[in-house]
Backbone as a printed PyTorch tensor [residue, N CA C, xyz], in Angstrom:
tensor([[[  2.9100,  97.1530,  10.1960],
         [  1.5080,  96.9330,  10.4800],
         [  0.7900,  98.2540,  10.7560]],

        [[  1.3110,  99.1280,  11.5810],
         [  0.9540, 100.5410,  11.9190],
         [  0.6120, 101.2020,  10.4480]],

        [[  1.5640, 101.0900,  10.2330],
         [  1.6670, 102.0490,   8.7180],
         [  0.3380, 101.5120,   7.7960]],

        [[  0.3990, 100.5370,   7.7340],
         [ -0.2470,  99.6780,   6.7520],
         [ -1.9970, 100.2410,   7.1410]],

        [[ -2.2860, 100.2760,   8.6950],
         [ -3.5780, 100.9690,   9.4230],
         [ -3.7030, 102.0060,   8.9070]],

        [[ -2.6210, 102.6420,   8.6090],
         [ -3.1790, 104.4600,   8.6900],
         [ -3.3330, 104.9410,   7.2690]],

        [[ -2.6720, 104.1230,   6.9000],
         [ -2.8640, 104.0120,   5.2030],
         [ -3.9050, 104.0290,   4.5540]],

        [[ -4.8570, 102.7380,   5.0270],
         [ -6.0190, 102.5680,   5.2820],
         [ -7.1280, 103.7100,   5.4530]],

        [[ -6.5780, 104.2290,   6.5990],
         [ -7.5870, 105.3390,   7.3030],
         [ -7.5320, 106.4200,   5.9660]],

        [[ -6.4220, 106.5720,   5.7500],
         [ -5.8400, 107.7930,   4.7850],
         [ -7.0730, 107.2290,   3.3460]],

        [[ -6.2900, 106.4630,   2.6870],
         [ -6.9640, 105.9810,   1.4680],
         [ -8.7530, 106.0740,   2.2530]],

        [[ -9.1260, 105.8220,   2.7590],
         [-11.0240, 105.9890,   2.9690],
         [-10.9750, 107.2940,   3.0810]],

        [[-10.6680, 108.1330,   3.7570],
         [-10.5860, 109.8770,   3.4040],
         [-10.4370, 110.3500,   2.4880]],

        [[ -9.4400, 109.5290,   1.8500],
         [ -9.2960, 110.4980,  -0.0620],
         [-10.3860, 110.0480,  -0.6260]],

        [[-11.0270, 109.0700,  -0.5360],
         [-12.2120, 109.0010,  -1.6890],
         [-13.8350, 109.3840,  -1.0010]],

        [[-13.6540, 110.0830,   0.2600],
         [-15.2530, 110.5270,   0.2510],
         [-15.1840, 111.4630,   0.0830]],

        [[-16.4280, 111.5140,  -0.6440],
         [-16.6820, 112.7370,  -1.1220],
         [-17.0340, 113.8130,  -0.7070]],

        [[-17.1380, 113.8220,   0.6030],
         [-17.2390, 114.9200,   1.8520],
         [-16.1700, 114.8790,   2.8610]],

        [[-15.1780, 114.5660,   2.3860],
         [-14.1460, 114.4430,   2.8520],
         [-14.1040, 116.2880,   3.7570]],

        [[-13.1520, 116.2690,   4.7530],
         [-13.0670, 117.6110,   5.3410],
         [-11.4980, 117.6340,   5.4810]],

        [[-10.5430, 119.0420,   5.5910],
         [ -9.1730, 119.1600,   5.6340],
         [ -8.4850, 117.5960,   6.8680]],

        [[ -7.5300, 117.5220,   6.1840],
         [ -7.1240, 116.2370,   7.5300],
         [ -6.2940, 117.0370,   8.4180]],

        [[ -6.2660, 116.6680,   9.2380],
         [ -5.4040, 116.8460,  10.4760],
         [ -4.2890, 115.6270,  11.2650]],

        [[ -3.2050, 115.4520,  11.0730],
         [ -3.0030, 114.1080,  11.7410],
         [ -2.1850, 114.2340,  12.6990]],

        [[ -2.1880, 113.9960,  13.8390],
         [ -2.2580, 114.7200,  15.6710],
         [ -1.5750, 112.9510,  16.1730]],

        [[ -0.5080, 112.8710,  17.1170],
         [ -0.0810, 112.0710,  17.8370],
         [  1.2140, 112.4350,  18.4160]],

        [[  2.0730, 111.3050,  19.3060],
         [  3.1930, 111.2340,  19.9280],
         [  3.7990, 111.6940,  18.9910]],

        [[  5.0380, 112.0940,  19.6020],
         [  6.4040, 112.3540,  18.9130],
         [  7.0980, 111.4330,  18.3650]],

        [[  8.1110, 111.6400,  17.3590],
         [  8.6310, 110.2450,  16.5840],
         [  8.0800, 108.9640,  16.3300]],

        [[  6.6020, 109.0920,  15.6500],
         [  5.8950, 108.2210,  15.1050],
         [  5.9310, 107.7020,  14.3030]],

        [[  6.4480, 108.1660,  13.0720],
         [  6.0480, 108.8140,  11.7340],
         [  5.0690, 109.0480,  11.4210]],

        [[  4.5990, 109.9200,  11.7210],
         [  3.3810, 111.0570,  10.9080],
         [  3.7610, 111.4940,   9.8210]],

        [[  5.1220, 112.5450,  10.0590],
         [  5.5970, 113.4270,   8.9630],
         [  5.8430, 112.3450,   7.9030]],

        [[  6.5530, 110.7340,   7.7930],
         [  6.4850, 110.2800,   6.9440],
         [  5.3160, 109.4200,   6.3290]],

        [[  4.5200, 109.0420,   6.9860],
         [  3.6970, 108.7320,   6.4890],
         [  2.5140, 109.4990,   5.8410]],

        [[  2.6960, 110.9980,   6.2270],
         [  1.6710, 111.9530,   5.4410],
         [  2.3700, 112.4880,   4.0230]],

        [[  3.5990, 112.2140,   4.2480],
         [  4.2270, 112.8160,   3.2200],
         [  4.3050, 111.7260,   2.3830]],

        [[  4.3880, 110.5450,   2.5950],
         [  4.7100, 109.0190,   1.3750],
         [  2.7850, 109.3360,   0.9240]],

        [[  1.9410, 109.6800,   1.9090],
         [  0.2760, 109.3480,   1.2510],
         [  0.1680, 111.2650,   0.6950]],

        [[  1.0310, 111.9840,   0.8930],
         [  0.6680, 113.3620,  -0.3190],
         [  1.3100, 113.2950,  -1.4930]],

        [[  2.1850, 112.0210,  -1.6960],
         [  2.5250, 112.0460,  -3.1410],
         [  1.7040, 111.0980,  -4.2670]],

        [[  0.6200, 110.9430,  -3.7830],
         [ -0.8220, 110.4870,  -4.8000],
         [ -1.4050, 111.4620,  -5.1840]],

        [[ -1.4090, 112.5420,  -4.6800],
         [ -1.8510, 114.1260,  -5.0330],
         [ -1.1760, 115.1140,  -6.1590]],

        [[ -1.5480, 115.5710,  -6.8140],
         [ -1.2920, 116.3440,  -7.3740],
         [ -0.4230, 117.4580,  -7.0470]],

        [[ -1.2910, 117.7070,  -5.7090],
         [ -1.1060, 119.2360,  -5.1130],
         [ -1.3360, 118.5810,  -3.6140]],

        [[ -0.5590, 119.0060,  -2.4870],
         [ -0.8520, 118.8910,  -1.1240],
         [ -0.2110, 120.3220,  -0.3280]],

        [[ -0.6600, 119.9300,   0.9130],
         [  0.2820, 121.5450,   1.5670],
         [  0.6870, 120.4690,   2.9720]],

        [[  1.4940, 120.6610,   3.4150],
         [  1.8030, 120.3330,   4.5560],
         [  2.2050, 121.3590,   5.2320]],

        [[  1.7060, 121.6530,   6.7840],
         [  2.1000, 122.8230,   7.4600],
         [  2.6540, 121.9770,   8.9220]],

        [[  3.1800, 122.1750,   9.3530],
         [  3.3530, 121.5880,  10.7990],
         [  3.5720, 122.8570,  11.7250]],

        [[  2.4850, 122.8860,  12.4420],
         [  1.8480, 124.1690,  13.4580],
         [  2.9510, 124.0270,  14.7870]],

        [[  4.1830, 123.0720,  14.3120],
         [  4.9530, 123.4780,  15.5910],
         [  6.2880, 124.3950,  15.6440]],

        [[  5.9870, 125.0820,  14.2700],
         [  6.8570, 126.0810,  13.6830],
         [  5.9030, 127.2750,  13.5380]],

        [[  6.9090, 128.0860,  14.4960],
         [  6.3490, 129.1570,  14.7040],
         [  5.6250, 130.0980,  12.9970]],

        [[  6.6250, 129.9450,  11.9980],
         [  6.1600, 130.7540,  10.9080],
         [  4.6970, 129.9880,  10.4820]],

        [[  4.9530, 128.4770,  10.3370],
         [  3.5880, 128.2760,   9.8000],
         [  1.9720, 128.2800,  11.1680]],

        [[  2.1580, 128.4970,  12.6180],
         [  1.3160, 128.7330,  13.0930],
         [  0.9140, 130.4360,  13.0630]],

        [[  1.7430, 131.1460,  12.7210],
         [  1.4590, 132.3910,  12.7920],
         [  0.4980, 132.2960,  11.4580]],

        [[  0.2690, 131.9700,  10.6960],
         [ -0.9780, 132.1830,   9.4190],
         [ -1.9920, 132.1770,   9.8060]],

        [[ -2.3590, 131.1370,  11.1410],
         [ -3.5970, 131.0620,  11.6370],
         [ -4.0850, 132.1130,  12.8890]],

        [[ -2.7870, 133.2150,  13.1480],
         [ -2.8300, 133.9370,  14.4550],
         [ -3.7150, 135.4630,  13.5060]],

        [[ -3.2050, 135.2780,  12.2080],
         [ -3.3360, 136.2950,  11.1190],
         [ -4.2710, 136.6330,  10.8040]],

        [[ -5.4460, 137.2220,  10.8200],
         [ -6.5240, 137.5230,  10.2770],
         [ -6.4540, 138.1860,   8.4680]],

        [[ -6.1440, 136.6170,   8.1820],
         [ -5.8360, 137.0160,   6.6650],
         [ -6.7480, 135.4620,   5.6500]],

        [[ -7.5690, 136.3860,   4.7510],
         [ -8.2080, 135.5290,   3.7390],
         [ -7.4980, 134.5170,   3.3680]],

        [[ -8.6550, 133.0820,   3.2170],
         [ -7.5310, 131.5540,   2.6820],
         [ -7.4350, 131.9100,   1.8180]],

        [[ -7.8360, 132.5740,   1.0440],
         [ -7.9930, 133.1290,  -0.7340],
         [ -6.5120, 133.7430,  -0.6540]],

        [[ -6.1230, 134.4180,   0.0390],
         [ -4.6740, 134.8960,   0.1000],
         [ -3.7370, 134.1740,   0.7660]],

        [[ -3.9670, 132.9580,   1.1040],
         [ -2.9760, 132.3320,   1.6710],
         [ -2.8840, 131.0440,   0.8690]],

        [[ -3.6100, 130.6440,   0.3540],
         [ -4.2240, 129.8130,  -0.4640],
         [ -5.0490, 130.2610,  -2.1230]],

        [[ -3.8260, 130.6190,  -2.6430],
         [ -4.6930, 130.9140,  -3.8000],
         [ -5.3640, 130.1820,  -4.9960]],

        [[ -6.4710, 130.2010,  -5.2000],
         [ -7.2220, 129.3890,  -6.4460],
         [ -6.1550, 129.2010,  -7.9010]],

        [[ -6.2150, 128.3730,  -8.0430],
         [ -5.0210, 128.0700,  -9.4970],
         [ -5.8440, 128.8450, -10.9900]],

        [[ -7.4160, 128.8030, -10.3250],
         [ -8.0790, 129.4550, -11.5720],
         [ -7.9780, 131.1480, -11.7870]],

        [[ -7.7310, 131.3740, -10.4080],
         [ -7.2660, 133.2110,  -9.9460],
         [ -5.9560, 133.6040, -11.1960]],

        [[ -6.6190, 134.6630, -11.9720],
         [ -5.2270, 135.2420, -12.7330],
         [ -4.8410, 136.5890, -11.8760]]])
């Protein structure tokens, strides 16, 4: 039933069109990690970072361009 909610929430975020980056924030052993990861394989392309690892929070400590951390697929 949980799952089935957030699913929900998820699917209305992918289709507006002003959609903004998601963030998905709760308790421990929820499934988050699986349920973000079963709703990023409708995507093409997703990134998953989990900011409770030190390497992927250090990107944001970094004063470094998204353009370089994130590069455009159209960039040669």
């Amino acid at each position: 039933m949980f799952k089935r909610d957030i699913l929900f929430h998820l699917e209305r975020w992918k289709v507006d069109t002003h959609r903004k980056p998601l963030i998905l924030r709760g308790a421990r052993q929820v499934g988050k990690t699986t349920v973000v990861n079963e709703f990023g394989k409708q995507f093409d392309n997703y990134l998953y970072l989990n900011l409770e690892k030190r390497e992927a929070a250090s990107l944001f400590e970094l004063n470094v361009s998204s353009f370089r951390l994130f590069p455009s697929p159209f960039q040669h």
